[in-house]
C-alpha angles and dihedrals in degrees: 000000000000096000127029114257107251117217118200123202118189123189144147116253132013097273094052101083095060097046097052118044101341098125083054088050100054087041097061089046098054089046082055097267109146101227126190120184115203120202114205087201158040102225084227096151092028106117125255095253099182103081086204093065105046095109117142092245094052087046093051093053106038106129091052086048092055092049090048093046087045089059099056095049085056093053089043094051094038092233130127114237141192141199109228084200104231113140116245120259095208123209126298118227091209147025090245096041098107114226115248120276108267095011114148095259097055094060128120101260088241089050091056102033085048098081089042098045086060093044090056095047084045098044099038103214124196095196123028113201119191143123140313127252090274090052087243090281111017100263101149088236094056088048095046087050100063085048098058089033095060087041092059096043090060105035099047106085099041111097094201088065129079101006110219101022093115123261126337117268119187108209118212113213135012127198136194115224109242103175103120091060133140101240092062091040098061094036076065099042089059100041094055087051096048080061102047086238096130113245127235091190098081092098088041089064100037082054093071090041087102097023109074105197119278091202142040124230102237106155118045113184113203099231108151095122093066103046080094080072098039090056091044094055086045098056085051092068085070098169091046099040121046105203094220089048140093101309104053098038085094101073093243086230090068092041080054090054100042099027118019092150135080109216139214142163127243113237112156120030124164088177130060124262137160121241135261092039125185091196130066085206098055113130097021107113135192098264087059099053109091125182117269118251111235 
């Protein structure tokens, strides 16, 4: 290759990024991918989920936290990111609770597809990961954030779009994230009774009895011998991940033997490739990586 492959991943709030392909990310640096992660925004209204961190001090500065603790996943991971600036919209508790006035869903799709869309011109990536149309669980910014990713996807490299937002880059390929899907969950689940471990995946599963899946799983990337890196940019989220909670309760060795990939579904692809695919960069070839503009 003449020219390095670029990765994008685009999600909501700083956390994000290490629940959902990190393993894939730190993989593909390590293999020489350049990956930036763009976080549409800040978590400013997100809860304090790690009970050992819900101090007053840690409440009143939340959305600096968040940054700081931002900083150390992407150290951990080895990624750029970037914050695309936009303000949280935090979740309702209802269908009828009204979002806050100039939170980031409530946007006009061109005003929050406009910073991405730059960042794509300006990055140049080859392959955009991101959510599904239901934003992988319906929080209004990862709704919102399909919607801008695919936005961008499309728009970027047309030079007609988004006047001012630098040249026009055409991305190739663009994933949904799956890996909160029924199918793992309950791989997991079995294995841990099997085991007599005990299992916490039981209401996970019940959770998909009345919600067939949208999307197929079509690209899983081996990536098991990374999840020591995912749990390690997880942990460094510490107000939004408690270390004796949820994620850690399945012994990552046995997540390494049932379930060593990350998994995504292929929804937009401008070069061949053959399904089912183990790899986000099947089908790119060198005569379509072209250097990145800085």
């Amino acid at each position: 290759m003449s020219a390095p492959l670029r990765l994008m991943a685009v999600h909501a709030h700083p956390d994000d990024e290490s629940s959902k392909g990190a393993a894939t990310m730190a993989r593909y640096v390590r293999e020489g991918v350049e990956v930036l992660v763009c976080t549409l925004t800040g978590g400013e209204r997100g809860s304090v989920l790690n009970p050992k961190m819900d101090r007053p001090d840690i409440v009143a500065n939340i959305a600096e936290v968040r940054r700081a603790e931002m900083d150390r996943a992407r150290e951990i991971l080895g990624v750029q990111q970037r914050f695309m600036g936009f303000v949280d919209s935090g979740l309702p508790e209802s269908e009828e609770e009204e979002l806050p006035e100039g939170c980031f869903a409530l946007q006009k799709l061109d005003v929050a597809a406009e910073p991405l869309v730059a960042a794509v011109r300006e990055f140049r990536p080859h392959v955009i990961i991101t959510y599904d149309d239901d934003g992988g669980y319906p929080h209004p910014d990862h709704i919102m954030t399909n919607r801008v990713s695919v936005e961008a996807f499309e728009a970027a490299g047309d030079p007609d779009r988004y006047p001012g937002t630098g040249d026009p880059w055409q991305p190739l390929k663009l994933y949904y994230q799956m890996g909160f899907t029924k199918e793992r969950f309950e791989a997991l689940h079995e294995a841990m009774t099997a085991r007599g471990m005990g299992s916490p995946y039981s209401d996970w599963i019940a959770r998909w009895e009345d919600r067939p899946a949208k999307w197929p799983v079509t690209t899983r990337v081996p990536c098991a011998d990374y999840f020591e890196l995912r749990d390690q940019a997880l942990l460094a989220h510490a107000t939004q991940v408690d270390p004796d909670g949820f994620w850690f309760v399945c012994p990552r060795e046995l997540q390494q033997e049932i379930w060593p990939t990350e998994d995504y579904h292929l929804a937009r692809s401008l070069v061949d490739t053959e399904l089912p695919e183990d790899d986000l960069f099947a089908g790119i070839h060198a005569d379509e990586v072209s250097p990145a503009c800085h």
